[in-house]
C-alpha positions, 0 to 999 in steps of 0.5 A: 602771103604772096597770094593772098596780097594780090588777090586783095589787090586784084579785089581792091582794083575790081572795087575802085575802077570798075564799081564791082566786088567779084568776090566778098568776104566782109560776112566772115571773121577776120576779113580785110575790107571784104577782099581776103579772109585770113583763115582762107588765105593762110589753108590756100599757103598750106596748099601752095607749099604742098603743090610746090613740094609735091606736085612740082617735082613730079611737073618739072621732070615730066617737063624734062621729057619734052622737046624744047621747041614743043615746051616753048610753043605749049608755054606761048599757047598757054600765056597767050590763052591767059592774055586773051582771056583777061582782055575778054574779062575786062572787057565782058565787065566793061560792057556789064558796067555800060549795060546796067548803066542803060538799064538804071537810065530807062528804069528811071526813065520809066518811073518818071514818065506821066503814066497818062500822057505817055502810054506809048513811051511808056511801052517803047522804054519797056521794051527797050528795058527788056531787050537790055535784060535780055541781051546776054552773051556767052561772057557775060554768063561765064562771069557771072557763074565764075564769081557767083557772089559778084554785086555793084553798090552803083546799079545793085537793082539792076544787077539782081535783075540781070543775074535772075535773067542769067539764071534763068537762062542757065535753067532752060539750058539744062532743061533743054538739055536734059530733053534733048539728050535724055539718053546719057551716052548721047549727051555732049560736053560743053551743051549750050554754048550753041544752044538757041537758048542761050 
């Protein structure tokens, strides 16, 4: 129930302040506003008791085997890891917001410009469209992948533009990928994150 409710509020929150659904549920039966499903959050209860009831005995005395001064500097690590991520979260869906914002502005821009007259203009809103589709950082793709059924009803052209561009690059990456390091004992873990494709 618990977290069920603040997963709701989580979604109503995402909604309300930053015009986005990270996730939508209106498509399935017995959905509140689109934000939970009950049949969803009543599984992930049953799961939350079975971790607690099996899975936390086992943590706590594991728990117990580490020296206090290690279990409080691992604890600050992990929270301060939570709190960083969550600004970067905010602040990556801060700048999707302001970048499909710019994209509808000069999409209209280019709609409304005279195509006679105007031929130069013309070309330098293009080019100042495509660098916005273009301009894509490492943040921005992990939203995207993280909440896959993200869309806005404000900007919802722009946004599909947006997660096309996304996709696109994720399957150059892997083609690179896959022609870099066509043997699997050379392959790295986490390819991409440096990679000129991304």
């Amino acid at each position: 129930l618990m977290l069920g409710t603040l997963k709701f509020l989580s979604g109503l929150i995402f909604d309300k302040v930053f015009k986005l659904k990270l996730w939508d549920y209106s498509k399935l039966p017995f959905n509140i506003k689109g934000y939970v499903n009950i049949p969803t959050t009543i599984v992930w209860g049953f799961v939350s008791l079975i971790l607690v009831q099996l899975v936390l005995p086992i943590l706590k005395a594991f728990c117990a085997t580490i020296p206090d001064l290690t279990s409080y500097i691992i604890t600050l690590s992990l929270v301060l890891v939570m709190i960083i991520d969550s600004i970067m979260s905010f602040a990556t869906i801060h700048q999707i917001k302001k970048q499909l914002k710019e994209m509808d502005d000069v999409s209209k821009l280019i709609e409304n410009s005279d195509s006679d007259n105007n031929d130069k203009e013309k070309d330098t809103l293009k080019a100042e469209y495509e660098t916005l589709v273009s301009t894509n950082h490492i943040f921005r793709r992990r939203i995207v992948t993280a909440f896959p059924d993200i869309h806005t009803d404000s900007y919802a052209e722009q946004f599909d533009i947006l997660k096309a561009k996304l996709s696109d690059i994720k399957v150059k990456n892997l083609e690179e990928y896959e022609r870099v390091y066509e043997n699997k004992e050379d392959k790295p873990f986490a390819f991409g994150l440096n990679s000129p494709l991304t």
